[in-house]
C-alpha positions as CSV (number, residue, x, y, z in Angstrom):
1,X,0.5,-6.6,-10.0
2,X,-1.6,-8.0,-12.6
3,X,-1.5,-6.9,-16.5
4,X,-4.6,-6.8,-18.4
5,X,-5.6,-7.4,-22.1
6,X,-5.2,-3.5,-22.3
7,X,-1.9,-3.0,-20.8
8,X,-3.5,-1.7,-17.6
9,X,-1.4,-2.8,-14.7
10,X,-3.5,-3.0,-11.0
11,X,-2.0,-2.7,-8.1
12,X,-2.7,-4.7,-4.8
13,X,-2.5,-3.0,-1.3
14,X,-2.9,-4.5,1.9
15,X,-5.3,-1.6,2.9
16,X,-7.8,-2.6,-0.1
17,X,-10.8,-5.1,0.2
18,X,-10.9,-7.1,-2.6
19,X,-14.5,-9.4,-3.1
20,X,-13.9,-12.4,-5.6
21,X,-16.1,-14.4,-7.5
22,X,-15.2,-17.9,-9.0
23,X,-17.6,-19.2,-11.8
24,X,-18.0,-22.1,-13.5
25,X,-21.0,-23.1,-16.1
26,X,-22.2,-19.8,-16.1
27,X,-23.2,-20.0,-12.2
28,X,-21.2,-18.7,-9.2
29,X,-19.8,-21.5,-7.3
30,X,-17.1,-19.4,-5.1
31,X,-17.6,-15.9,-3.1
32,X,-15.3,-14.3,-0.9
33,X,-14.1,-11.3,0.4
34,X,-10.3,-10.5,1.3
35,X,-8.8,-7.9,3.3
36,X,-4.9,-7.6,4.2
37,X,-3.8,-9.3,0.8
38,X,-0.9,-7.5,-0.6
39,X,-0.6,-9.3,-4.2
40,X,-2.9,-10.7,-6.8
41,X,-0.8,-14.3,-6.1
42,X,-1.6,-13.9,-2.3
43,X,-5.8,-13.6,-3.6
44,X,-5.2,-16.4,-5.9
45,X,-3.8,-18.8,-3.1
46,X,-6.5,-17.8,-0.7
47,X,-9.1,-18.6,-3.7
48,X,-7.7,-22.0,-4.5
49,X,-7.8,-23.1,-0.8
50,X,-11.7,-21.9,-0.6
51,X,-12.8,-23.1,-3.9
52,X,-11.3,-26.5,-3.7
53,X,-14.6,-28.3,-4.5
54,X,-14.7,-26.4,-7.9
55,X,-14.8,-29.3,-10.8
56,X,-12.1,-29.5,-13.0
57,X,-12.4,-27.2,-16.4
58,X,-12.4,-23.6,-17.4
59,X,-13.7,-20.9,-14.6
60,X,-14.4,-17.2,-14.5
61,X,-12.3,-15.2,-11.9
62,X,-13.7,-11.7,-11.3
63,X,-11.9,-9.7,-8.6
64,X,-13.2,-6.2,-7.8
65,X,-11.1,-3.5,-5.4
66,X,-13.6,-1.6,-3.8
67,X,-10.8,0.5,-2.4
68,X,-9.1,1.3,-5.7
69,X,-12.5,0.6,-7.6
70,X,-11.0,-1.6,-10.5
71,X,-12.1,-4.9,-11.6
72,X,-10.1,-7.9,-13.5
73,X,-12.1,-10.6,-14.8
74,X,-9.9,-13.5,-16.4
75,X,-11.4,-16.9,-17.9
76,X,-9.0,-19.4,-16.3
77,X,-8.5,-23.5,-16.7
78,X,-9.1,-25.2,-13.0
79,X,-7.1,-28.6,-13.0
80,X,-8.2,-31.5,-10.7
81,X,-5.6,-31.3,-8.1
82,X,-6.2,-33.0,-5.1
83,X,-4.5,-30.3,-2.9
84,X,-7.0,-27.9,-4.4
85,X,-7.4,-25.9,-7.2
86,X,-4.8,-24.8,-9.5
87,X,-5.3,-22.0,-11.9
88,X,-3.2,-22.2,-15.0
89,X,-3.3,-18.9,-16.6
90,X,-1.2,-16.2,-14.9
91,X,-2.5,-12.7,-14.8
């Protein structure tokens, strides 16, 4: 479940295709779409293993349910990890 700025709380199936966009300096350096995810943790592990090569710094997570039809966009803070990418700011 994630919790939004308005109190809003979205809900994950494993039925729903989720397509997630990582940006950084105002250009989209991560795409992907997920099916058979069944949390917002279980998106954000598959999105630091893909977006490894992402440089250090803040980044733009946008994930859109087109199942459920809701979107979440969080500014986060990518640290250089070597394992890949670690998002600092929980949702």
């Amino acid at each position: 479940m994630v919790s939004g700025r308005n109190s809003k709380t979205v809900i994950v199936s494993a039925t729903d295709i989720i397509f997630a966009t990582v940006m950084a300096c105002g250009r989209t350096v991560f795409r992907a779409t997920y099916a058979g995810m069944s949390s917002v943790e279980d998106i954000l592990a598959a999105l630091r293993r893909g977006a490894r090569s992402v440089m250090a710094g803040p980044v733009t997570v946008s994930l859109r349910n087109g199942t459920q039809g809701w979107t979440v966009r969080r500014t986060l803070m990518r640290r250089n990890e070597p394992e890949g990418m670690q998002l600092s700011l929980s949702f």
